[in-house]
Backbone and ligand atoms as CSV (ligand in chain L), in Angstrom:
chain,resi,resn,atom,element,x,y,z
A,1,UNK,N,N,99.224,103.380,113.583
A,1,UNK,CA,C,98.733,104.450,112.705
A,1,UNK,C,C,99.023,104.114,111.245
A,2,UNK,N,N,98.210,104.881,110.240
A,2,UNK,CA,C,98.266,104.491,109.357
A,2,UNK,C,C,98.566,106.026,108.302
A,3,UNK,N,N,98.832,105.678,107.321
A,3,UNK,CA,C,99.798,106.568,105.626
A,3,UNK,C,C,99.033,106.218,104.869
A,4,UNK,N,N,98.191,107.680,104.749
A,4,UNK,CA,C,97.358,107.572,103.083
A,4,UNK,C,C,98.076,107.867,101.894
A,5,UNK,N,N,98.519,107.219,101.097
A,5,UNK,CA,C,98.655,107.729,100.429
A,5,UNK,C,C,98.001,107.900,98.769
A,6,UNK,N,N,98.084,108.897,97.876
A,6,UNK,CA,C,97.320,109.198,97.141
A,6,UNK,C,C,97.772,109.636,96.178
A,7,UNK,N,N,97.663,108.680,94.699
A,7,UNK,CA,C,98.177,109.396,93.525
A,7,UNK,C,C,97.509,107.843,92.717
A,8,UNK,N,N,97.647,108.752,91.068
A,8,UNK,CA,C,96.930,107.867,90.357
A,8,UNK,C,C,97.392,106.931,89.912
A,9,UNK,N,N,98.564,107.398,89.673
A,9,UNK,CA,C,99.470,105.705,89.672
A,9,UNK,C,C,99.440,104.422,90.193
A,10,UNK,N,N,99.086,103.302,90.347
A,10,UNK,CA,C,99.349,102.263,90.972
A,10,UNK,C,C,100.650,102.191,91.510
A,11,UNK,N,N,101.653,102.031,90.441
A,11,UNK,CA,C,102.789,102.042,90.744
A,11,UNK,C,C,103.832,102.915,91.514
A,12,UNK,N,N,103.591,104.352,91.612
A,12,UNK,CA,C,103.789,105.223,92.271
A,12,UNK,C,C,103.212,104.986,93.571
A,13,UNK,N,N,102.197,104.564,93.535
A,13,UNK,CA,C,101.584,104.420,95.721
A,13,UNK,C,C,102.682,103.109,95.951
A,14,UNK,N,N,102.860,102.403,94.681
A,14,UNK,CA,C,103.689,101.316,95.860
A,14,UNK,C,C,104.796,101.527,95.891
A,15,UNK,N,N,105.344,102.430,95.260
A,15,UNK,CA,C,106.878,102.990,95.194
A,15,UNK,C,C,107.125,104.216,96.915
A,16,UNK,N,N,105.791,104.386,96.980
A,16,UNK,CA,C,106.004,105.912,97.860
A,16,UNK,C,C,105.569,104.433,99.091
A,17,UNK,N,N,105.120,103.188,98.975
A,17,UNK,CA,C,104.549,102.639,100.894
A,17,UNK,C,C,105.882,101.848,100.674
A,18,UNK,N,N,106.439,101.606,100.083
A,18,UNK,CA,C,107.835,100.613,99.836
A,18,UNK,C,C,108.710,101.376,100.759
A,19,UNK,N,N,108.829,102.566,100.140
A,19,UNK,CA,C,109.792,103.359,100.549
A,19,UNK,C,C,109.551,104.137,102.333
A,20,UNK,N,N,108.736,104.064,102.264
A,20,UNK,CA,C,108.057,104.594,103.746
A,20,UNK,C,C,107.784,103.570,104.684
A,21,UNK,N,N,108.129,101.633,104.161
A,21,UNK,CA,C,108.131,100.812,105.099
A,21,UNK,C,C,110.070,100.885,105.213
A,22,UNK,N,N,110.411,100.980,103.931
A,22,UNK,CA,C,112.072,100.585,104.335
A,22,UNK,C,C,112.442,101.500,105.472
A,23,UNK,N,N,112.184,102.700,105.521
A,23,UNK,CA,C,112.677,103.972,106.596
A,23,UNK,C,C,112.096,103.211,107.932
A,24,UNK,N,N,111.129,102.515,107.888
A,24,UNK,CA,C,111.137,101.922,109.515
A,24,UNK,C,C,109.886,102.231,109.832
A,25,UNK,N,N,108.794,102.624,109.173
A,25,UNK,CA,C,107.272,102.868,109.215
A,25,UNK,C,C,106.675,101.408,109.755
A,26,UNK,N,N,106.358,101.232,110.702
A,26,UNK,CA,C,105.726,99.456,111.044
A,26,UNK,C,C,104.225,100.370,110.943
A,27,UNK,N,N,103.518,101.017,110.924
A,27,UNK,CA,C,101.927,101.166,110.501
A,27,UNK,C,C,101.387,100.592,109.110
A,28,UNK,N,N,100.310,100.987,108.670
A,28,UNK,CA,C,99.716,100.567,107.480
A,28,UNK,C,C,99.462,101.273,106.760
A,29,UNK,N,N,99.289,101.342,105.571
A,29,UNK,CA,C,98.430,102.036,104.432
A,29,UNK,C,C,97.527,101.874,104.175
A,30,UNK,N,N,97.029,103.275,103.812
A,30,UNK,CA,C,95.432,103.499,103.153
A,30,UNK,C,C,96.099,103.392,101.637
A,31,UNK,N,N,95.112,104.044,100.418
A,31,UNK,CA,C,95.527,103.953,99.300
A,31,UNK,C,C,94.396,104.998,98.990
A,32,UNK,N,N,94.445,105.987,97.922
A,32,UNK,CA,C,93.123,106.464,96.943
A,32,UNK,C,C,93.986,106.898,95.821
A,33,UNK,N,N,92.845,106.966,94.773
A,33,UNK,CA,C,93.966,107.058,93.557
A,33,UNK,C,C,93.414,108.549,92.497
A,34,UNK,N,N,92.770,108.930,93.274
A,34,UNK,CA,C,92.268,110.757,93.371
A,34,UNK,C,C,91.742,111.340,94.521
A,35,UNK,N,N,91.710,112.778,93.945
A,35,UNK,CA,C,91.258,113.601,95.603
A,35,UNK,C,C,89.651,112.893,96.194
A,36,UNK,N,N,88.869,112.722,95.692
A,36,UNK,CA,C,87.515,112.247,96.051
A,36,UNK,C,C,87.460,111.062,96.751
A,37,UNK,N,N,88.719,110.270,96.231
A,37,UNK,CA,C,88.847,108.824,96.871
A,37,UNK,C,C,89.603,109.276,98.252
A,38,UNK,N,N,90.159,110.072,98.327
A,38,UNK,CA,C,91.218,110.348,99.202
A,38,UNK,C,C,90.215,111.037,100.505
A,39,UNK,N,N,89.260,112.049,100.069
A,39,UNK,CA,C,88.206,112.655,101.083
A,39,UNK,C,C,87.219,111.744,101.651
A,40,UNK,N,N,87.047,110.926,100.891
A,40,UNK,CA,C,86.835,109.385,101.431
A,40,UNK,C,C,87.031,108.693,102.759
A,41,UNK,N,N,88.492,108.257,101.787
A,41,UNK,CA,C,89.552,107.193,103.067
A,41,UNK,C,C,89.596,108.359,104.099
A,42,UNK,N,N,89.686,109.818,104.146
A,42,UNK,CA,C,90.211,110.394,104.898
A,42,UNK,C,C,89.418,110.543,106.084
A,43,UNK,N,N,88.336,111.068,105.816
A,43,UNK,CA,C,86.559,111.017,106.260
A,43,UNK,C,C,86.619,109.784,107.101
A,44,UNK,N,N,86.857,108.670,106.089
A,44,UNK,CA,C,86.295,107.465,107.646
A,44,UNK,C,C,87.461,106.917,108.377
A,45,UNK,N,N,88.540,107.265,108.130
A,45,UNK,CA,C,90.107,106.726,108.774
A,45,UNK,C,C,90.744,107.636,109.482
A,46,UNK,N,N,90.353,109.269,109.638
A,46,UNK,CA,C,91.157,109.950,110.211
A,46,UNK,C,C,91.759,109.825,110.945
A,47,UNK,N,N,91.386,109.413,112.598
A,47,UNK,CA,C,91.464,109.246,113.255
A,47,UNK,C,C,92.646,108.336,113.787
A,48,UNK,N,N,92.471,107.391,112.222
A,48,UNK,CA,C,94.608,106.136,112.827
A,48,UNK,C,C,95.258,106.986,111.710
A,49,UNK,N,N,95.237,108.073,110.897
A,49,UNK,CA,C,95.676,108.550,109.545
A,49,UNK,C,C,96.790,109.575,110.334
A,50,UNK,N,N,98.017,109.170,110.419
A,50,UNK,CA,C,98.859,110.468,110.857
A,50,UNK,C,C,99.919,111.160,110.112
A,51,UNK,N,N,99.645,110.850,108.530
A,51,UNK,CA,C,100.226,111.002,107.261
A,51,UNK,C,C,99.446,110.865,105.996
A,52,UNK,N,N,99.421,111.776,105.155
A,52,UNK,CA,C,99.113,112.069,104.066
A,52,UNK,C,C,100.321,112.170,103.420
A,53,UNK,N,N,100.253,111.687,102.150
A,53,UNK,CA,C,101.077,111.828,100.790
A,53,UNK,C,C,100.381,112.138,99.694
A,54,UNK,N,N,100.235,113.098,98.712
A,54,UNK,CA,C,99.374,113.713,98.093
A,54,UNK,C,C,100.392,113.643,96.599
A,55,UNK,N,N,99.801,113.643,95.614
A,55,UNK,CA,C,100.204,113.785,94.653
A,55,UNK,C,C,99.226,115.005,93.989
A,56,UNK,N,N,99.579,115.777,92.696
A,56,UNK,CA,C,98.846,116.802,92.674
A,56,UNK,C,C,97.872,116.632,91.280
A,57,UNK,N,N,98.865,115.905,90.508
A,57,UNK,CA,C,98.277,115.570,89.067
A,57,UNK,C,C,97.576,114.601,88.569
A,58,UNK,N,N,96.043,114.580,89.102
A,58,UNK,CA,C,95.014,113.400,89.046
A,58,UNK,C,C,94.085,113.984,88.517
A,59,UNK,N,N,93.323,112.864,88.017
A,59,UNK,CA,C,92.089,113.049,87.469
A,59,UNK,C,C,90.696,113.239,88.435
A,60,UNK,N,N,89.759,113.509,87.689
A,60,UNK,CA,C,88.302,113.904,89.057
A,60,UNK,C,C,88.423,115.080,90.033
A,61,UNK,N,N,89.409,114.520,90.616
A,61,UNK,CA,C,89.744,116.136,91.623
A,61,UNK,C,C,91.227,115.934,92.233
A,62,UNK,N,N,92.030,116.861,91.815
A,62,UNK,CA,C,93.203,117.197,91.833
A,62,UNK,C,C,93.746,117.182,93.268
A,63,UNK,N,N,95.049,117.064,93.306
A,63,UNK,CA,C,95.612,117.113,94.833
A,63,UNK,C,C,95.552,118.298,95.483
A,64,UNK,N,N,95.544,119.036,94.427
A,64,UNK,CA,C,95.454,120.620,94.949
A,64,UNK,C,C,93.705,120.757,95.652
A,65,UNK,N,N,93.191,120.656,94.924
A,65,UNK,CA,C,91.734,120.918,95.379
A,65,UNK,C,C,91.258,119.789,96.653
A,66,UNK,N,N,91.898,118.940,96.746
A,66,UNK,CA,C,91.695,117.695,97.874
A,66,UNK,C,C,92.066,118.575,99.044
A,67,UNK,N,N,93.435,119.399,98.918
A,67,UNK,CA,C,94.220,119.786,100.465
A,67,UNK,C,C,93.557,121.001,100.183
A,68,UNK,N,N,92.879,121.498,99.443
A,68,UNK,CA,C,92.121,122.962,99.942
A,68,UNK,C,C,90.492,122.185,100.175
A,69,UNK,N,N,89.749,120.936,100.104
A,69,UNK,CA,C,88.542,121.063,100.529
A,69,UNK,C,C,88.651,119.982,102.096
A,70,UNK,N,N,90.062,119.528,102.165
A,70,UNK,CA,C,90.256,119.331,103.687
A,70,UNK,C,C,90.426,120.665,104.544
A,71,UNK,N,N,91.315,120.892,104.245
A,71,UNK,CA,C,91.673,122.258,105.119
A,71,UNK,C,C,90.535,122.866,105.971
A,72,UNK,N,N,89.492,123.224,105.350
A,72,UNK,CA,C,88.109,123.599,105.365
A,72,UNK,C,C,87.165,122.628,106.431
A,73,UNK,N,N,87.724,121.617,106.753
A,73,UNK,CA,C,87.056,120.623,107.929
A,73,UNK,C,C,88.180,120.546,109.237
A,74,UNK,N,N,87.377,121.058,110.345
A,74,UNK,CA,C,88.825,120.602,110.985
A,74,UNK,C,C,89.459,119.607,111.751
A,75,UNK,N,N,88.769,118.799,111.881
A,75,UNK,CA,C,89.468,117.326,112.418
A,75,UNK,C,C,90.181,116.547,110.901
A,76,UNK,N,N,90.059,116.940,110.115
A,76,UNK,CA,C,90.821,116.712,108.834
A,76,UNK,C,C,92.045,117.302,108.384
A,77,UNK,N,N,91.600,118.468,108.965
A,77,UNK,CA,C,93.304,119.711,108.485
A,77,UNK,C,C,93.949,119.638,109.515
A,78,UNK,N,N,93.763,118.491,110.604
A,78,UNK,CA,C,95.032,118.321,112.259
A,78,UNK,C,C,96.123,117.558,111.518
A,79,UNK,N,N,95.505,116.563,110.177
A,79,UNK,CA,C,96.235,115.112,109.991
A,79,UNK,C,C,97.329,116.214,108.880
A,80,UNK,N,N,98.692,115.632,109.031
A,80,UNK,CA,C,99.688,116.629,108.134
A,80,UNK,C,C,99.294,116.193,106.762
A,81,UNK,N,N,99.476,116.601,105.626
A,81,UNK,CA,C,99.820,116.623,104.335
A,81,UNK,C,C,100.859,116.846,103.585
A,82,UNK,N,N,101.413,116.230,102.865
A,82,UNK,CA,C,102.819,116.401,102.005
A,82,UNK,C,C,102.498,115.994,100.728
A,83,UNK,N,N,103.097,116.948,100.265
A,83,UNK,CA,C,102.734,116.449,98.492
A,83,UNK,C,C,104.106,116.157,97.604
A,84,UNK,N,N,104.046,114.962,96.924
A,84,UNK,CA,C,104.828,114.471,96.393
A,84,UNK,C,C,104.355,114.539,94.848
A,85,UNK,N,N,105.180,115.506,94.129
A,85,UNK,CA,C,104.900,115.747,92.789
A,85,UNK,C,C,105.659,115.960,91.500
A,86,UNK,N,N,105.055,115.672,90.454
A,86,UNK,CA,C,106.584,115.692,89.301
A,86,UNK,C,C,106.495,117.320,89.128
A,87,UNK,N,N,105.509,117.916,89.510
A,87,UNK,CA,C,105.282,119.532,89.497
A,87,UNK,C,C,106.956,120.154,90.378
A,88,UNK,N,N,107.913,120.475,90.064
A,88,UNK,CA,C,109.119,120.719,90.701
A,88,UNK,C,C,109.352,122.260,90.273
A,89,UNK,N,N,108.768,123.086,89.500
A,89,UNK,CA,C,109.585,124.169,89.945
A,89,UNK,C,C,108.780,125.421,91.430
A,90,UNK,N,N,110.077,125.642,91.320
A,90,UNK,CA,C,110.228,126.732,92.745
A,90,UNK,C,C,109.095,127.619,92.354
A,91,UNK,N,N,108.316,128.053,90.968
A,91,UNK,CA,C,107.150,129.179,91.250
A,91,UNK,C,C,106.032,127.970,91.608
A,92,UNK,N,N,105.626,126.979,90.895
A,92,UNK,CA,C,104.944,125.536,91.253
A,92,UNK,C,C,105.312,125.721,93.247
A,93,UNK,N,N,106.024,125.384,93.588
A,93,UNK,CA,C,105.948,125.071,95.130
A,93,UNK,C,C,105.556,126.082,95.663
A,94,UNK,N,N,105.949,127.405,95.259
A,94,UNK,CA,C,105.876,128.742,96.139
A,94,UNK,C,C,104.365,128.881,95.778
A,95,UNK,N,N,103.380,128.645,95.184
A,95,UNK,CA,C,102.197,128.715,94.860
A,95,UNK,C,C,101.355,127.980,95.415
A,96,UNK,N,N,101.913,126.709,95.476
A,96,UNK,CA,C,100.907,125.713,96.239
A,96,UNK,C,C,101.235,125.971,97.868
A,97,UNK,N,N,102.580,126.363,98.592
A,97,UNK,CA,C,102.312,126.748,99.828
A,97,UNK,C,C,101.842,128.164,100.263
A,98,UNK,N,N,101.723,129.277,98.911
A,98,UNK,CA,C,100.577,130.378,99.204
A,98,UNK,C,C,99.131,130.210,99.601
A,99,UNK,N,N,99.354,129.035,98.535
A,99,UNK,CA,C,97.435,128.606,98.641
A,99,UNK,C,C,97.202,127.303,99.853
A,100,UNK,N,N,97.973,126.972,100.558
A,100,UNK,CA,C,98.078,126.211,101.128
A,100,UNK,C,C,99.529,126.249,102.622
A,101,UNK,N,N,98.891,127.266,103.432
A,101,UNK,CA,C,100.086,127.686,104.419
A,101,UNK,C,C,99.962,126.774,105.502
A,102,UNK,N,N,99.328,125.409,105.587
A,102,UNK,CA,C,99.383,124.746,106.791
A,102,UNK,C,C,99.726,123.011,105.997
A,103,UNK,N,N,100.194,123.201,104.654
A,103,UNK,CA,C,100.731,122.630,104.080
A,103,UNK,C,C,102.061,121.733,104.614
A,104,UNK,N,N,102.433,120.304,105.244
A,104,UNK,CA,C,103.883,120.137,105.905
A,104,UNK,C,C,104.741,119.433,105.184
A,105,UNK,N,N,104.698,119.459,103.442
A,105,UNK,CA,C,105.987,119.219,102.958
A,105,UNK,C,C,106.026,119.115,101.844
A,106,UNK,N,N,106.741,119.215,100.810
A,106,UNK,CA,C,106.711,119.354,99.353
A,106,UNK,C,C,108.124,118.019,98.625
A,107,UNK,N,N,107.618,117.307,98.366
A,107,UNK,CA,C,109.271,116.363,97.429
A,107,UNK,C,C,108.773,116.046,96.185
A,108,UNK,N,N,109.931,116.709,95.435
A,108,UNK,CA,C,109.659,116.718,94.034
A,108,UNK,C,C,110.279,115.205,93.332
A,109,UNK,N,N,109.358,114.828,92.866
A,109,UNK,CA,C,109.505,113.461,91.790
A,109,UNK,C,C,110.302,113.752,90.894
A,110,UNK,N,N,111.204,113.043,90.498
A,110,UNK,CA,C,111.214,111.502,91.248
A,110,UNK,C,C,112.886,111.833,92.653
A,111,UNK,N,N,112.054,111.320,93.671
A,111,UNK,CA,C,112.689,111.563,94.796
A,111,UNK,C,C,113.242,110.600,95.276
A,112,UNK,N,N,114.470,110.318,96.169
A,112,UNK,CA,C,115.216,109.571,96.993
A,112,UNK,C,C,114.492,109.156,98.200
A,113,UNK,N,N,115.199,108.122,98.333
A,113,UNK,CA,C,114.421,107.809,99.988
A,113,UNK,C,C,115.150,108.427,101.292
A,114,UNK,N,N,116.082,109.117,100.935
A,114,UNK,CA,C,116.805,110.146,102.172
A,114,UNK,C,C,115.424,111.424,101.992
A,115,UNK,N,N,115.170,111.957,100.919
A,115,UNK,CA,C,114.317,113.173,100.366
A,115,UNK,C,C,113.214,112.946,101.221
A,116,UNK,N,N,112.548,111.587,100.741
A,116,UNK,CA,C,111.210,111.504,101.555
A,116,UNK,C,C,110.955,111.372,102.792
A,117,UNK,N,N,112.119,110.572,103.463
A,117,UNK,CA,C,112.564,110.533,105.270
A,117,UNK,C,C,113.016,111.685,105.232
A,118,UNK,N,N,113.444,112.755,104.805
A,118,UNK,CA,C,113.616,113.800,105.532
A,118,UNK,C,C,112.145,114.949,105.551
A,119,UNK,N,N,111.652,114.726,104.751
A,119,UNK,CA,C,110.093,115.443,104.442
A,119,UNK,C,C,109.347,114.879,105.606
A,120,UNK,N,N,109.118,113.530,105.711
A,120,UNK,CA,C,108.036,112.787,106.258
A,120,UNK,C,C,108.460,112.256,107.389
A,121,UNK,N,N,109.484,112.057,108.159
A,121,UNK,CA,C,110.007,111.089,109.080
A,121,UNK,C,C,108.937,111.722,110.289
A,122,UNK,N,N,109.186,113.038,110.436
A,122,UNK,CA,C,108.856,113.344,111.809
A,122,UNK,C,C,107.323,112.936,112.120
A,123,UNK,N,N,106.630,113.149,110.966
A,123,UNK,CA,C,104.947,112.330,111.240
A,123,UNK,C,C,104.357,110.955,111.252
A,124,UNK,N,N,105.370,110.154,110.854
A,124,UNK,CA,C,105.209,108.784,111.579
A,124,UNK,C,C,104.944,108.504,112.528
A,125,UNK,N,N,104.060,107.538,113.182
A,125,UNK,CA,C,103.783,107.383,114.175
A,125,UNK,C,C,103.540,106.613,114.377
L,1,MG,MG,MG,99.526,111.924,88.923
């Protein structure tokens, strides 16, 4: 199985598959570097995709609007989502899991690799 992950950074996707191979991840990565790219990879990969990593602050279409125009498909809203964002305060999180209640994890940037294995471990696969 494979870990999309998604943010505009270059450097940030390889900081977040670095860190998600050291924890013991032997699958692969996808990559998109906004929501459109991400509805994309998601669209034709679902199916080995058993992790999403979302970032929220992109250009074209936002992370936020990516996990609300998945949600809305449903062989798309089975695959979990976690969003990894420099967005850290507590009204910021409590907002995005109002608007987003099937949402499975929130780690605020810049995060540890205990933070992100404890967010993400259980959806590896
Ligand atoms: Mg960003």
């Amino acid at each position: 199985m494979k870990v999309l992950i998604v943010d505009d950074s270059m450097t940030q996707r390889k900081m977040i598959s670095e860190v998600i191979a050291k924890i013991g991840f032997k699958g692969g990565f996808l990559e998109a570097s906004d929501g459109n790219e991400a509805i994309d990879q998601l669209g034709k990969n679902f199916r080995d995709i058993c992790l999403v990593v979302t970032d929220l602050n992109m250009p074209n279409l936002s992370g936020d609007k990516f996990i609300e125009a998945v949600a809305k498909v449903p062989p798309l809203a089975k695959v979990p989502v976690v969003v990894v964002s420099i967005e850290g305060t507590q009204e910021k999180i409590d907002s995005i899991y109002a608007k987003h209640p099937g949402l499975a994890g929130y780690v605020k940037k810049p995060f540890t690799a205990d933070e992100l294995k404890a967010a993400i471990s259980k959806f590896l696969k």
